[in-house]
Each structure stands twice: as C-alpha cells, then as structure tokens.
C-alpha positions as a Markdown table, in Angstrom:
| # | Residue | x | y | z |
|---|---|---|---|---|
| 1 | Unk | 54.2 | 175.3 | -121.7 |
| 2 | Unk | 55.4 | 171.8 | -120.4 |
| 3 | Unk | 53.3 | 173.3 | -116.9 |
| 4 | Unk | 50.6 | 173.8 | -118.4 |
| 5 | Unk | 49.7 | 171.3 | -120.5 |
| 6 | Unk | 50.5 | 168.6 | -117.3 |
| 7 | Unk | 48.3 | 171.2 | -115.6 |
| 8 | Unk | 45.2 | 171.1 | -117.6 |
| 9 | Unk | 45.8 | 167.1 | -118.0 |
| 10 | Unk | 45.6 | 166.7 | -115.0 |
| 11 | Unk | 42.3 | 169.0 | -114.6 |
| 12 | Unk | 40.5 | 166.8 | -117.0 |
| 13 | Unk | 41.6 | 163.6 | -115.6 |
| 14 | Unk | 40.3 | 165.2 | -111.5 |
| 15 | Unk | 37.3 | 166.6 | -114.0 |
| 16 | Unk | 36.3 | 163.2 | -115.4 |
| 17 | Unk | 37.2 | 160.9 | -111.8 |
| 18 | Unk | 35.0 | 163.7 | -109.9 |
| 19 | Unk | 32.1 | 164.4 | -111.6 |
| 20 | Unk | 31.7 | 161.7 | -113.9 |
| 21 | Unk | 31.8 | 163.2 | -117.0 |
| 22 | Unk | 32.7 | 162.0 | -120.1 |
| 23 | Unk | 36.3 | 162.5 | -121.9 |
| 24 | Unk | 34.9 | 164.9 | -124.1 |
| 25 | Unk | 33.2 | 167.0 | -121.5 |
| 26 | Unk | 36.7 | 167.1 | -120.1 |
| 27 | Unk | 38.7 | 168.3 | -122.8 |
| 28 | Unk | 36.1 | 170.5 | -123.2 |
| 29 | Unk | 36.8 | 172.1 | -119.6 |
| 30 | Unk | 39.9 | 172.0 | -120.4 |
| 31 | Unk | 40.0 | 173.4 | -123.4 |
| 32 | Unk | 37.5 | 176.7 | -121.4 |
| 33 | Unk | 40.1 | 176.8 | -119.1 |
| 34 | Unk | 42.7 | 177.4 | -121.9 |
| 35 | Unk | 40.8 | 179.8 | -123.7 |
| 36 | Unk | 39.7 | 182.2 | -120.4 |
| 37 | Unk | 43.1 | 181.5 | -119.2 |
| 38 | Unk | 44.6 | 183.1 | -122.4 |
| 39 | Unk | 41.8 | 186.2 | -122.5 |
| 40 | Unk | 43.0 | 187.3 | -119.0 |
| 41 | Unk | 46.2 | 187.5 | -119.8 |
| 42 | Unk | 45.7 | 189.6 | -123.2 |
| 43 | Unk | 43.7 | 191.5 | -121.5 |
| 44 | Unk | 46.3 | 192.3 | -118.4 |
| 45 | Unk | 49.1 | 192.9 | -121.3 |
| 46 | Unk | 46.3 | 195.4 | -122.4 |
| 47 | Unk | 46.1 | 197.2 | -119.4 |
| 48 | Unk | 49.7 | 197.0 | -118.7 |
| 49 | Unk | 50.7 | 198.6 | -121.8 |
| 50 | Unk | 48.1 | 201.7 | -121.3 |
| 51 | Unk | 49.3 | 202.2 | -117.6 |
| 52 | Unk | 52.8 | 202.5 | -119.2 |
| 53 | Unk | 51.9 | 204.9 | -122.3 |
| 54 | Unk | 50.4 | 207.2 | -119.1 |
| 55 | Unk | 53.1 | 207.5 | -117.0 |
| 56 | Unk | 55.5 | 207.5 | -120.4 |
C-alpha cells in the first residue's frame, strides 16, 4: 500500500510539473489511475477464479 500511494504521488507531482495542470486535475489522474488500476485487478481475480472452477 506504502508503494502505491508513493507511486501515484509521485504521478501527480510528474502530472502537474509536465503538463501544467492544476493540483486538482492531478489528483484527479490519480485518483483514474486508482480506480482502473483496481477494475483490472477484480476483473483478473474474476477470470482467475473461473479458469480454476474449469479445471476443478
């Protein structure tokens, strides 16, 4: 967890030096970034768990 909140920190701070945005439109990636992030793995876990009821 420690990872990847120093992770996405640092993505908004590189987010707001390079493009200029504001705080708030960095948090804002960040917090995209968090939320896909968390859908891809749900969705992996998904698939994971089907594969395994198959092959049982």
């Amino acid at each position: 967890m420690a990872v990847w909140l120093v992770a996405y920190g640092a993505a908004a701070v590189v987010w707001r030096a390079l493009e200029g945005k504001t705080w708030l439109d960095a948090l804002f990636f960040v917090g995209l970034v968090v939320v896909v992030n968390v859908v891809v793995q749900w969705v992996a876990s998904r698939v994971k768990r089907k594969v395994a009821a198959r092959h049982g």
